[in-house]
N, C-alpha and C positions, 0 to 999 in steps of 0.2 A: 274439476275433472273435465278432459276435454271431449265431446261425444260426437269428432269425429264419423264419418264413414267413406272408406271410399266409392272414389266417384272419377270417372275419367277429367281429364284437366282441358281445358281450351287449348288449341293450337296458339303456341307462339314462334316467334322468329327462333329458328337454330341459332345455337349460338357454336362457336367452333371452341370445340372441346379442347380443354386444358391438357397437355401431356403431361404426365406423372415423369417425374427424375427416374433415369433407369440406369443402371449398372451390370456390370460384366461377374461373371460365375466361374470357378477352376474347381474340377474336383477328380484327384487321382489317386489310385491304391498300388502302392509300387509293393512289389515283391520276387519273391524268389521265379526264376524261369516257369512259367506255366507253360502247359501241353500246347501245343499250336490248335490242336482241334476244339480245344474250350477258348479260346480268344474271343472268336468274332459270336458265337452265341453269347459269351458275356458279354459285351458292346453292344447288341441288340436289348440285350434286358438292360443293362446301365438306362441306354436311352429310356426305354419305355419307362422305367422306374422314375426316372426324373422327371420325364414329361408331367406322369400322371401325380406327384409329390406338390410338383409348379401347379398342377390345377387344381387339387384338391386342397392349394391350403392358398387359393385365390391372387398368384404372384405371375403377371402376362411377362411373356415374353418372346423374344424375337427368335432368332436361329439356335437349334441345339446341334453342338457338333461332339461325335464320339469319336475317340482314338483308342489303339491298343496294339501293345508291341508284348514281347515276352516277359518285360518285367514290368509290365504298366497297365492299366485303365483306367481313360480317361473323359471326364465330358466336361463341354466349355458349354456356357450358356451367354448369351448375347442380348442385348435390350431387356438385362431382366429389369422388373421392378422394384425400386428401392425399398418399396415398403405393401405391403398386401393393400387389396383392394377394400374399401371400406365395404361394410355389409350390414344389413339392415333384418334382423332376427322375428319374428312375430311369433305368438304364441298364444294360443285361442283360450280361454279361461270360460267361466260360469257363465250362463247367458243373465241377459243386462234386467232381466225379469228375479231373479233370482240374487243379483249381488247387489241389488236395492231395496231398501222396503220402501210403503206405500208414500214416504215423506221425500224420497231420494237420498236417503243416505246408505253409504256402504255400509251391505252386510260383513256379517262373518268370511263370506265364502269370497266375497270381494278381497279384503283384507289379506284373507290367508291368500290367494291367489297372486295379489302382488305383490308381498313376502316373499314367495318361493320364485317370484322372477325375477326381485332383489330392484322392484321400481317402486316409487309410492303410489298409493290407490289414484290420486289426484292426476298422475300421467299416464292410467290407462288409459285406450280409447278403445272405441266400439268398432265392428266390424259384422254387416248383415251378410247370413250364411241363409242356405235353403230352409235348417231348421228354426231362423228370428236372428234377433242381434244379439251378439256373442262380446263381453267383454275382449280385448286386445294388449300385451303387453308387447309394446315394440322396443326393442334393443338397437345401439345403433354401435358397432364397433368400427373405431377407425383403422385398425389392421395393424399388425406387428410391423416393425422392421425385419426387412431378408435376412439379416444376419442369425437375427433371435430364432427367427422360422427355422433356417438350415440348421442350424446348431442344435436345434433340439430334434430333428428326423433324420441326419445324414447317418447316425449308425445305426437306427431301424433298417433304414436302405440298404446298406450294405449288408447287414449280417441275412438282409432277405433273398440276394442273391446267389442263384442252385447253379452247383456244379455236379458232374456226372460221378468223381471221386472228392472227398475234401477230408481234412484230418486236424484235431486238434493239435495249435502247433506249441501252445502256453498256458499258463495258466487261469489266462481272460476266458478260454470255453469257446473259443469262434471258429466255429469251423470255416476254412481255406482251402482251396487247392495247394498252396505251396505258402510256404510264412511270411508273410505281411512285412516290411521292412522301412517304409514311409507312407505318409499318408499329406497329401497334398490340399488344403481348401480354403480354397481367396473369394471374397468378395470384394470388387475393387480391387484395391490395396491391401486391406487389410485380412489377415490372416483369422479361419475360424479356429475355435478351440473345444475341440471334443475329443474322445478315444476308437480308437477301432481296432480291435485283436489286441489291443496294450502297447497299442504305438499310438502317440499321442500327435495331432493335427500339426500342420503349420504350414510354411511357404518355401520352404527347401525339398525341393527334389532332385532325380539321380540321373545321370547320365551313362553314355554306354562303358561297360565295364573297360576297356581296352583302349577304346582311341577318343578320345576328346580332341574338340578344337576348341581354341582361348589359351587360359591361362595354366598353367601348372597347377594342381593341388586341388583343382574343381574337383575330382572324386571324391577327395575324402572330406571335403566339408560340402559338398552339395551344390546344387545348382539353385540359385534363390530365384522364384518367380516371382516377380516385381508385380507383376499385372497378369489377371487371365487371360486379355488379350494378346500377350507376348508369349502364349504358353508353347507356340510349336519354333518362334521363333528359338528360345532358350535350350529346347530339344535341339534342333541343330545346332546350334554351341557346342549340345552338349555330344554330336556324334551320334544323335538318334533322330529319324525318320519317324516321325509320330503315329502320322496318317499312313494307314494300311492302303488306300487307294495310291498315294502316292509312291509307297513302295513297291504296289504291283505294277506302276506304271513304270517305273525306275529299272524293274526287274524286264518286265516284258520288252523293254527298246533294247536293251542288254544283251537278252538272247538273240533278237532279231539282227542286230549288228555283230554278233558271233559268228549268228550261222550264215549270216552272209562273207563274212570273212572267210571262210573255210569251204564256198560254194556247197553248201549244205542247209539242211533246215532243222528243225526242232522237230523231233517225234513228237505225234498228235495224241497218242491214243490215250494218256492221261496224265496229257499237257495242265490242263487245269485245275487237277488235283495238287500235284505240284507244284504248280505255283503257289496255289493256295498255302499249300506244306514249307514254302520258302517267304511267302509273304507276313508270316505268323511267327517264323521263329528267325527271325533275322529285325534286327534294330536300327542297324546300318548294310541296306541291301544293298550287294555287290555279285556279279558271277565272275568265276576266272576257267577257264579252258586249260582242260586236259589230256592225254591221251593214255591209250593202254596197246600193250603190245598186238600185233596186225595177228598173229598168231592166234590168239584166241578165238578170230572170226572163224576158225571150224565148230566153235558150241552153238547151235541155232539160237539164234541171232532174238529169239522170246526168251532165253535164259539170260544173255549178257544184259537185257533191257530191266529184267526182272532184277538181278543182280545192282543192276545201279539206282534201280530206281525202289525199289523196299526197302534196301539196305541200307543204302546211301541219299535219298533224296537226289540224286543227281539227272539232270535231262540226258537222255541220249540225241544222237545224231546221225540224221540217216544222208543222203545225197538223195538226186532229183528223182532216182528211180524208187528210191525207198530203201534202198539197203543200208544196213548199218556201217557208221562209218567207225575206225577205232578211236571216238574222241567223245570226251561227255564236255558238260558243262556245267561245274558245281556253286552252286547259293554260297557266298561265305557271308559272314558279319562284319568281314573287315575290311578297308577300305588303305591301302597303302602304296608307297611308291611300286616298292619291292615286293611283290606276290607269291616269288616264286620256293619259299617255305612252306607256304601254304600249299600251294599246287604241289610239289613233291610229296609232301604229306598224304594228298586226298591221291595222288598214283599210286602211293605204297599198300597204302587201305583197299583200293578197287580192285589191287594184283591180286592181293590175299584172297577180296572174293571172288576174282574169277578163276583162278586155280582151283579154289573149293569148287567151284560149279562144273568147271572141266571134270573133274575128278569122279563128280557123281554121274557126269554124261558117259564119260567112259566106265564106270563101274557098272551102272547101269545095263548098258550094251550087252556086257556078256554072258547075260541072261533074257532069254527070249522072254517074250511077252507072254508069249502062249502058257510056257510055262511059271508063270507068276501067277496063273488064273485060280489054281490049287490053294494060295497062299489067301485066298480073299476066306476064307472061309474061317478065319482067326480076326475078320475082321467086322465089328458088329455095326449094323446096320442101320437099328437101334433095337433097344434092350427087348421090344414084343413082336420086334419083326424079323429076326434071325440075324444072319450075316451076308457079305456085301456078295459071297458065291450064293446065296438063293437069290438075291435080286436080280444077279446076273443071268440064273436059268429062266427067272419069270419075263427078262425083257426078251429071250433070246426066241420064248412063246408067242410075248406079244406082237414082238416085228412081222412074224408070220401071219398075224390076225388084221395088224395093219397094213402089210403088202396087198392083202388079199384083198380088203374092205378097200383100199385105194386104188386097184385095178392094175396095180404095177410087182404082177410078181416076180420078173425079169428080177425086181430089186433083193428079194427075200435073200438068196443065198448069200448075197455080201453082205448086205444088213445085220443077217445072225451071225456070221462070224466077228463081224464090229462087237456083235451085243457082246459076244464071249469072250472078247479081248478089252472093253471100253472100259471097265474100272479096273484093270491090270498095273495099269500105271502110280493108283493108290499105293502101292505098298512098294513102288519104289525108294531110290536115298533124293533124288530131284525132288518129286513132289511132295518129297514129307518135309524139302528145304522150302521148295515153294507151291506151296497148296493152290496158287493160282494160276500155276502150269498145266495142273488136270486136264487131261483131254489133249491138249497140247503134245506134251512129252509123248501121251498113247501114240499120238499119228507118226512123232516121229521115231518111236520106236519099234512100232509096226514097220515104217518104211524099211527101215534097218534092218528087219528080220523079212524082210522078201515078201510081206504081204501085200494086195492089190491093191492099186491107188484109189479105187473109192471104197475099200477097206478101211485103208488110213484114212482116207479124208472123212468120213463119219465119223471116226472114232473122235478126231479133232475138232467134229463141227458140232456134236451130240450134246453140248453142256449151249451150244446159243439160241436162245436168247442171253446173256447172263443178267446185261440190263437192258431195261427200257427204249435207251438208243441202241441196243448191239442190232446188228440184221441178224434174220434168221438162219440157219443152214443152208449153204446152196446148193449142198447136191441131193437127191430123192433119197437115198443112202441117208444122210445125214439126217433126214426132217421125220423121216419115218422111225430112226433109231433115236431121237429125239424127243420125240410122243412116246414112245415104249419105257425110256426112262422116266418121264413127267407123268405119265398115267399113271402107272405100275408105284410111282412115289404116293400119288394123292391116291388110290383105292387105299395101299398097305396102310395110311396114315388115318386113312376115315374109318376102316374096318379096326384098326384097334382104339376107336374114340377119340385120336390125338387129333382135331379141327381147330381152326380157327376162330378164335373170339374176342372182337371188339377189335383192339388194337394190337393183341397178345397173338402172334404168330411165330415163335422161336425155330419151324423146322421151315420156313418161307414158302408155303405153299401156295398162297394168293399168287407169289410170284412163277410158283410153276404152272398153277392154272394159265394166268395171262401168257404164258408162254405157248401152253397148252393153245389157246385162241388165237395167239398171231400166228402160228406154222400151219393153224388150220387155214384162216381167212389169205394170207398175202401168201401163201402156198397153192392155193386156191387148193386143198383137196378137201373132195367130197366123201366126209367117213362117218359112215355112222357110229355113235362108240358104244351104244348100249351093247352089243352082244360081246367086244373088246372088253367093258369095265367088266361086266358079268360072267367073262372067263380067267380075268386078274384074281377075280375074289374066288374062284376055285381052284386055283391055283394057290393063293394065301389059306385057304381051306385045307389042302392036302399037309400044311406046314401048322396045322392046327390053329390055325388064325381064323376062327369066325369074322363073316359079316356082321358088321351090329348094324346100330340102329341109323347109322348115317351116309350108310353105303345107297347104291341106288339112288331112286330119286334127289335125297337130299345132295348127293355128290354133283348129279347133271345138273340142278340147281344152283349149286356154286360156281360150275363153271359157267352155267349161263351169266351170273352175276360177275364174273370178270369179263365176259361177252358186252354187258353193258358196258363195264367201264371202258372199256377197247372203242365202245360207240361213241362214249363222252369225252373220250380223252383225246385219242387219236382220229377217229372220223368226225366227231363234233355233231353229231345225231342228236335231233331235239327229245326229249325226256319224254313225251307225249309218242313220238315215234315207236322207241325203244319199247312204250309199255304197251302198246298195240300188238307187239309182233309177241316179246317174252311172256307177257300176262298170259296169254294163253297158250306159251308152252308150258310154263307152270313145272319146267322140272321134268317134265316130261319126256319133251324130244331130245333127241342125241346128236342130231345131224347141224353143230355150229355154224360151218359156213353156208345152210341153207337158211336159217334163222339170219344172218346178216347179210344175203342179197337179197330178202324180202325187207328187211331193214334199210337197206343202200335204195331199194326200189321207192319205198314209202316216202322215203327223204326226198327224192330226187321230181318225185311227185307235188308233194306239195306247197310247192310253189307254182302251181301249173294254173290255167283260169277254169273254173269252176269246179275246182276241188276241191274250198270249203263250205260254196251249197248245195256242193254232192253232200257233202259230209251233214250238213244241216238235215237236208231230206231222210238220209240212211238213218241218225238219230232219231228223228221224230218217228219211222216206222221202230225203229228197234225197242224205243222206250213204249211202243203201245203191244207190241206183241209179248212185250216183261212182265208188262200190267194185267193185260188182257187176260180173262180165261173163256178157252171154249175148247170145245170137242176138233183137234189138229184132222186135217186128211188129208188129201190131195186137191188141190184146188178144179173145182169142177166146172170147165170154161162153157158150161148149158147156163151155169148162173153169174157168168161175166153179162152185164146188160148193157155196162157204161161203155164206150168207146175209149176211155182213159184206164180202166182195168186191163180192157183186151189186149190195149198199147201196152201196157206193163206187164201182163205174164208174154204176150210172145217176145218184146224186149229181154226178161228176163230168163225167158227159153232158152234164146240166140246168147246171150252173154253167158249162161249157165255152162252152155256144150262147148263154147268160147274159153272159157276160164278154166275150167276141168284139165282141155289139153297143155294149157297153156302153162298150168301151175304143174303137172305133170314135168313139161320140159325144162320149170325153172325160169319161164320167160314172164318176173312178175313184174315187167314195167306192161308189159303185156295185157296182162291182165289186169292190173289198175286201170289202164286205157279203158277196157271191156266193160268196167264198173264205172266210169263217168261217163261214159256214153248213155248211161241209165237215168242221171240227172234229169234230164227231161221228163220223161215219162212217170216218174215218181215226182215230180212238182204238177205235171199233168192230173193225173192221179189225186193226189191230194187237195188240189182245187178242185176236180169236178164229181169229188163223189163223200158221202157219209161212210166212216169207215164202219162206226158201228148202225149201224141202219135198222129200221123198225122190224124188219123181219130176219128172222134167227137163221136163216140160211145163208141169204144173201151177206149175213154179217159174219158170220162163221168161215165162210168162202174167203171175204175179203180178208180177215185177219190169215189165213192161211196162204192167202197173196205175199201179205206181208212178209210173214214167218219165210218164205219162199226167200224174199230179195234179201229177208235176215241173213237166213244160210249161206245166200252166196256169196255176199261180204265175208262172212265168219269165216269160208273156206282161206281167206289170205290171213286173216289174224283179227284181233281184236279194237274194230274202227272205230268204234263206240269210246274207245281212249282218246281219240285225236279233238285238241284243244281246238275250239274256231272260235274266232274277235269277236264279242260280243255276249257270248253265252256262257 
């Protein structure tokens, strides 16, 4: 037996490490048309799944490239290793006191020990652990070959992979999005052989349904991939665009060269989306130009967009000023001399929807808006909070409460006529074609019926934010009847216990908070909401809807917690900041954007010089007045005796009456100012005197010195949060 132990080894000369033989990987699941919106999340897990398959079963390798078109995903691996990396196992057994007796021969416990690691006792070796030396069975495995490894894990992989819908397509049990129709997997050359959904592996894959280049008859016997490295070349053979980047590069120079041909550009507003939507269900990406009759430019010009672009996937096309031009420009799959079957095709299709769209524009019309307000009252809101005519009376309340609180009652009377007419537009034939006209269609059907232009234009502007990048409403009208929807949502939604949790938000109220925060903050108004949320919920009161338990604090609470993320996301506010200002509103206060220009102040602060051994000094008094106990009073300047006290109460005098007015007016760079001017004299202070001092007055006094400079920090927020280097 060998007795071993390790031990570090001498330095010798490097030697230059041997490369292992390495090999190329293809591995593809061809099937029927998948959604465009499960593509590219599948292609992100494909990869991760392979990465982490390659390192957990010890096979290095170079580049992983994914691909994925409609009927395909696919990953290539590059410099894999031909064969796993050798590994070296140990396995700690009976300590060496125990699997010997007194002669040295192995025990029992020896014996059994290297039985069950399948070595013989004579090639254990020892290993000294904290608790003495520990028999050792070391294993040494020289590693499989890739082929063996993949073959035995590539249908684990696959059947691990989640989609949002999938369905049993056969009698294999595998659930799919769409049914599985080849399965492609090379190492090398050589072809692997396993099942997946009951199609069985091999080195033939499919080309585009329609247009192949090469030779006649590739469809229907396949495309043979000779090598994984030839796998995109074979693709274009076969009339497929593998790589999705290359087809949104293909698509985007496309559009670009269109709309310059036709001195026009590509509409922006959800340019990206669509591509996305043409870069996923196209194999062989192509656009071809179209037009539609100039006639239709009487339907506002957000129906014919909506019309081509939900419907149809198709870009629209505006000119230099923005206006719609009559011409889309449609994604096809196909790639040919002669196009123009196609383009007649996609005119006949867009006629049909914009005639419907006409149709509901002029339908529409000849019913006032005003009169559609009646019709909301058939329309539920949700099933504990009435219908969409009570909402409408409680915003038409709240506009009034936020004219008022925002100083601008000039806006009130337009504002509640918006409120009374804003969800009118619901129960049109438009919005129920396109539900993301809302608000939209309102302005223009306000206009239509003679209402005041910033009547319409609230009614139009009252749903933005929608996203994240949308701006906010730009007229007062607008921003104020905007809060009255967002509020009057999040009170009705808390007071009947429907909040949000964890990741579970189905009526998107995180989203109408943060909405709620940027009309406050980049509106710059100044509103307090408590007495606003506390007259929504007597309002939801009279309709027999209690308060419960999450109305109140906990509500100003949440939207302080979207306030944060507004700091972290968009102003980029250090975490330390934010928890100085919110920690101690605690839910509390109501007034957002007074909590974020003491936050914007704080920020903007500290980077300034001796703002973190201000911060140092304010700590060290804060944590002894936490600590400390005595009898608090007014500090009694007969028993200031040091010249470093007296400097720090009339300092903290002058900054006291200093900071009061100043936080009053809102000027809190102001008064930061006020409070580093303090630095001195509280490092004075602290050098030149005992705080707790042998006689009980003098110590008493001094802690109430302290407690003093406490407060007047406290008055801007909680500084005792703020992180400084070191501490």
């Amino acid at each position: 037996m060998s007795s071993r132990r390790s031990t570090p080894v001498s330095a010798k000369k490097a030697s230059k490490p041997k490369r292992l033989p390495t090999t190329s990987f293809l591995l593809e699941i061809g099937s029927e048309e998948l959604p465009w919106q499960m593509i590219q999340p599948a292609m992100v897990q494909l990869v991760e799944s392979m990465t982490g398959l390659l390192a957990n079963h010890r096979l290095s390798h170079d580049r992983i490239q994914v691909f994925g078109t409609p009927r395909r995903l696919a990953v290539l691996v590059q410099g894999l290793a031909a064969r796993q990396t050798p590994a070296l196992q140990e396995a700690l057994g009976p300590s060496k006191a125990v699997a010997f007796d007194a002669q040295g021969r192995p025990t029992k416990a020896a014996e059994g020990f290297a039985k069950s690691q399948g070595v013989d006792v004579g090639d254990l070796e020892t290993r000294e652990t904290s608790k003495g030396v520990y028999l050792c069975a070391v294993k040494r495995e020289k590693g499989l070959p890739v082929a063996t490894v993949l073959t035995a894990h590539l249908p684990y992989l696959l059947q691990r992979l989640t989609f949002p819908k999938t369905m049993k397509w056969n009698v294999s049990g595998v659930r799919y999005p769409r049914p599985v129709r080849w399965v492609v997997a090379l190492v090398g050359g050589r072809a692997l052989s396993f099942d997946f959904a009951g199609v069985a592996s091999g080195m033939h894959s499919r080309g585009h349904r329609f247009m192949l280049r090469g030779k006649q008859g590739v469809a229907s016997k396949g495309i043979r991939i000779r090598r994984p490295e030839l796998y995109e070349t074979a693709m274009t053979r076969g009339g497929v665009v593998a790589d999705p980047a290359k087809r949104r590069e293909a698509l985007a120079g496309k559009l670009k060269q269109l709309a310059r041909s036709v001195k026009g550009r590509v509409y922006q507003a959800n340019y990206e989306e669509l591509l996305d939507q043409a870069v996923y269900s196209l194999e062989c990406p192509n656009i071809l130009t179209g037009t539609f009759d100039e006639t239709y430019l009487d339907v506002p010009a957000e129906v014919l967009i909506a019309s081509m672009e939900e419907h149809q996937g198709f870009f629209s096309v505006v000119n230099r000023k923005g206006e719609l031009l009559p011409r889309f420009f449609a994604p096809t799959n196909m790639e040919m001399k002669n196009m123009e079957l196609i383009k007649v095709g996609n005119e006949r299709v867009l006629a049909a929807r914009l005639a419907d769209a006409r149709y509901f524009f002029d339908e529409d019309r000849k019913t006032k808006l005003a009169d559609r307000v009646s019709d909301l009252n058939g329309v539920v809101f949700h099933k504990k909070l009435g219908s969409l005519h009570d909402k409408t009376q409680r915003m038409i309340n709240l506009t009034y409460d936020l004219g008022v609180a925002a100083g601008d009652s000039q806006m009130i009377p337009p504002c509640q006529r918006a409120a009374f007419l804003s969800k009118a537009d619901l129960v049109t034939g438009m919005v129920g074609e396109f539900p993301g006209l809302q608000g939209v269609m309102g302005e223009h059907y306000a206009a239509h019926d003679g209402e005041p232009v910033e009547v319409c234009q609230a009614i139009g502007e009252h749903y933005r934010p929608r996203t994240p990048d949308d701006a906010i409403p730009e007229t007062a009208a607008g921003r104020l009847l905007a809060l009255a929807d967002r509020l009057d949502t999040l009170v009705a939604f808390f007071c009947a216990g429907i909040v949000p949790s964890g990741s579970e938000d189905p009526f998107g109220l995180r989203r109408s908070a943060f909405g709620v925060v940027r009309i406050v903050i980049e509106a710059g108004l100044n509103v307090n909401l408590g007495d606003i949320l506390s007259h929504a919920e007597r309002m939801l009161a009279t309709q027999e809807i209690e308060a419960g338990e999450h109305t109140g604090p906990p509500l100003l609470k949440f939207l302080e917690e979207r306030l944060r993320y507004y700091g972290r996301t968009v102003a980029g506010y250090r975490e330390d900041v934010m928890d100085s200002v919110l920690d101690r509103a605690d839910g509390a206060a109501c007034d957002l954007r007074d909590l974020f220009l003491r936050m914007e102040a704080l920020q903007a602060i500290t980077s300034q010089q001796d703002f973190e051994s201000l911060i140092v000094g304010f700590k060290r008094a804060h944590r002894i007045v936490e600590k400390e106990a005595w009898t608090e009073r007014t500090v009694d300047t007969a028993l200031l005796t040091h010249p470093t006290e007296r400097t720090l109460h009339e300092a903290v005098e002058t900054a006291g009456r200093a900071v009061g007015q100043m936080l009053d007016a809102r000027d809190y760079r102001g008064a930061l100012q006020q409070l580093i001017g303090l630095k001195t004299p509280i490092d004075q202070f602290f050098d030149g005197v005992l705080v707790n001092a042998p006689e009980p007055e003098v110590r008493a006094n001094r802690l109430s010195l302290l407690r003093q400079v406490d407060d007047l920090f406290s008055a801007f927020g909680d500084l005792s949060q703020i992180q400084v280097q070191g501490q």
